[in-house]
C-alpha positions, 0 to 999 in steps of 0.5 A: 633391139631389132637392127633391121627396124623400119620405123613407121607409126600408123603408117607414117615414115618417122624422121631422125628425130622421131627415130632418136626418141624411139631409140633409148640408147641413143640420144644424140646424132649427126647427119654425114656430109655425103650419103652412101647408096642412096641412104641418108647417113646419120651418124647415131650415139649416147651422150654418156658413151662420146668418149669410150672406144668400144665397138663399132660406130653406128649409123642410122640409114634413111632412104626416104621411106625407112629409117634403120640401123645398119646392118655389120657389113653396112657399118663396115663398108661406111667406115671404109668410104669415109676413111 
C-alpha cells in the first residue's frame, strides 16, 4: 500500500472510518490527545497485532482535507513529541 494516500472518493474527503474500512490491515484506531503541525492524529493497528512489538507505531494524519499515513520521519518525530 502507498503510505502517502490521499484518500478521497468521487472527490469527496473520506473520515477515519472510511480511511479504516479502506485500510484492510488496520482495524482498529484512536484518536491522540493533542494534534501535531496542524494534523489530526490517529493512532492506527490491527486487532490481532495489539501486543506484538514489532516496528514502529503508526499513524493516520488528517488535515482536514486528506487522511494518510505518515511517512518514517513523521512517525519518528511523533514518538518524539508524545514521549
Amino acid at each position: 500500500m502507498e503510505t502517502n494516500k490521499n484518500l478521497y472518493r468521487n472527490g469527496l474527503k473520506l473520515d477515519i472510518k472510511d480511511f479504516m474500512k479502506n485500510n484492510p490491515e488496520f482495524d482498529s484506531h484512536r484518536r491522540r490527545r493533542k494534534s501535531w503541525k496542524g494534523y489530526a492524529v490517529y493512532h492506527v493497528w490491527a486487532k490481532k497485532d495489539k501486543f506484538a512489538c514489532v516496528g514502529y507505531p503508526q499513524f493516520a494524519l488528517d488535515d482536514g482535507e486528506t487522511i494518510r499515513l505518515a511517512e518514517l520521519d513523521e512517525i519518528l518525530e511523533l514518538m518524539k513529541s508524545y514521549s
